[in-house]
TORVO-727565 format. One record per residue: residue in three letters; x, y, z of N, C-alpha, C in turn. Coordinates in steps of 0.1 Angstrom, whole numbers, padded with zeros to 4 digits, always signed. Example, Ala and Ser with C-alpha at 12.3 -4.5 7.8 and 13.67 -1.06 7.14 Angstrom:
TORVO-727565
ALA+0132-0057+0078+0123-0045+0078+0132-0033+0078
SER+0128-0022+0071+0137-0011+0071+0129+0000+0079
END
This chain:
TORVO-727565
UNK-0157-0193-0383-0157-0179-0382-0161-0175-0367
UNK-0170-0179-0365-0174-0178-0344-0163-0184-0340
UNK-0156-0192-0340-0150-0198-0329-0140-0191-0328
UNK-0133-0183-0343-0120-0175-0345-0124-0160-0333
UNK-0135-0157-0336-0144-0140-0332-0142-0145-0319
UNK-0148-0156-0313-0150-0161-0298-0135-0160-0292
UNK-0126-0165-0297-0112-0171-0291-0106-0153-0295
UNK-0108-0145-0301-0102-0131-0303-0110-0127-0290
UNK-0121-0124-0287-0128-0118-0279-0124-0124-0264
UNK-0127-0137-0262-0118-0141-0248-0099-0136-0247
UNK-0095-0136-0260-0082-0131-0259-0077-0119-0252
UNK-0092-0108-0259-0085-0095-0255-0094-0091-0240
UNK-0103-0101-0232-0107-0104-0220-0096-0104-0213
UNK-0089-0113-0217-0072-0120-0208-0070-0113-0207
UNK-0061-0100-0218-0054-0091-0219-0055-0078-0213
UNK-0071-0078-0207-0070-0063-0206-0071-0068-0187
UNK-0071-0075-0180-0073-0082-0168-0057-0078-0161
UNK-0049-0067-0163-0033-0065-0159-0032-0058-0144
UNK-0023-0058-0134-0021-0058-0123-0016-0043-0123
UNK-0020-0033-0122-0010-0023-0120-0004-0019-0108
UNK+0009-0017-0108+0016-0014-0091+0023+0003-0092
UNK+0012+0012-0085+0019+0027-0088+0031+0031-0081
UNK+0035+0018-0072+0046+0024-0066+0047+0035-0054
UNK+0035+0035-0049+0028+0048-0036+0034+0039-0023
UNK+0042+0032-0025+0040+0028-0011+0055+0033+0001
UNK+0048+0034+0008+0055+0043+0021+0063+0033+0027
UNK+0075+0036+0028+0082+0026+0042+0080+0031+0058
UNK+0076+0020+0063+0071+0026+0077+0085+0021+0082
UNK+0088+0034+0089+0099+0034+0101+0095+0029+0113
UNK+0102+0018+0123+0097+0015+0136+0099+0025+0148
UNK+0090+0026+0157+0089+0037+0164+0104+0043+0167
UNK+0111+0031+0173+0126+0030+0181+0136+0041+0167
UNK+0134+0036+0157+0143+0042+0148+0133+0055+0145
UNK+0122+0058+0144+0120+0073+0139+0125+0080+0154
UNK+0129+0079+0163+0126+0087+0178+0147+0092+0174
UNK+0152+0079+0169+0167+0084+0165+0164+0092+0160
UNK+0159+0090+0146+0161+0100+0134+0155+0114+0140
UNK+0146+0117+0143+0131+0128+0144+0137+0132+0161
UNK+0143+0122+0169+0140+0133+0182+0126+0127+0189
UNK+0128+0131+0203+0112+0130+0211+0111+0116+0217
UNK+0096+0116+0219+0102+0093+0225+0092+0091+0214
UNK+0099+0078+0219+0092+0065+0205+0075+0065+0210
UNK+0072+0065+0220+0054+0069+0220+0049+0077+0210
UNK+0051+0086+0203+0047+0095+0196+0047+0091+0182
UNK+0054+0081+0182+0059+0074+0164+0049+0067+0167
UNK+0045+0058+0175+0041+0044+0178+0024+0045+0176
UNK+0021+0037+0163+0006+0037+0160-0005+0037+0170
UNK-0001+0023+0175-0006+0024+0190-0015+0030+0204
UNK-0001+0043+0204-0003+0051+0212-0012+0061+0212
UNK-0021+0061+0198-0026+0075+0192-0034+0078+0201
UNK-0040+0066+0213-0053+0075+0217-0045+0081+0231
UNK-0036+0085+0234-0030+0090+0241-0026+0102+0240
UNK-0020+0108+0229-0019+0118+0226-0028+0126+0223
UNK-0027+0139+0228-0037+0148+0224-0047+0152+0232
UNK-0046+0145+0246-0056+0148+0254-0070+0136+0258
UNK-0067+0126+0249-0078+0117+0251-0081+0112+0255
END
């Protein structure tokens, strides 16, 4: 009777252990291609460059 209760209890351990994927994820455009699409130069797309803009 424990070993049945034990092996149910590790079972529903296993089961509740699941990966969920929401799907939030963004495609990052490369600088060269947002500056096509958007306009401007590719400095402004480019992670990089942030401490430049803005005065800093």
């Amino acid at each position: 009777m424990f070993k049945i209760t034990g092996a149910l209890i590790v079972g529903l351990m296993l089961t509740s252990c699941v990966v969920h994927d929401n799907g939030n994820r963004v495609k990052k455009v490369p600088p060269g291609q947002a500056k096509k699409i958007y306009g401007g130069s590719a400095k402004d797309y480019a992670p990089g460059q942030v401490k430049k803009r803005n005065g800093y």
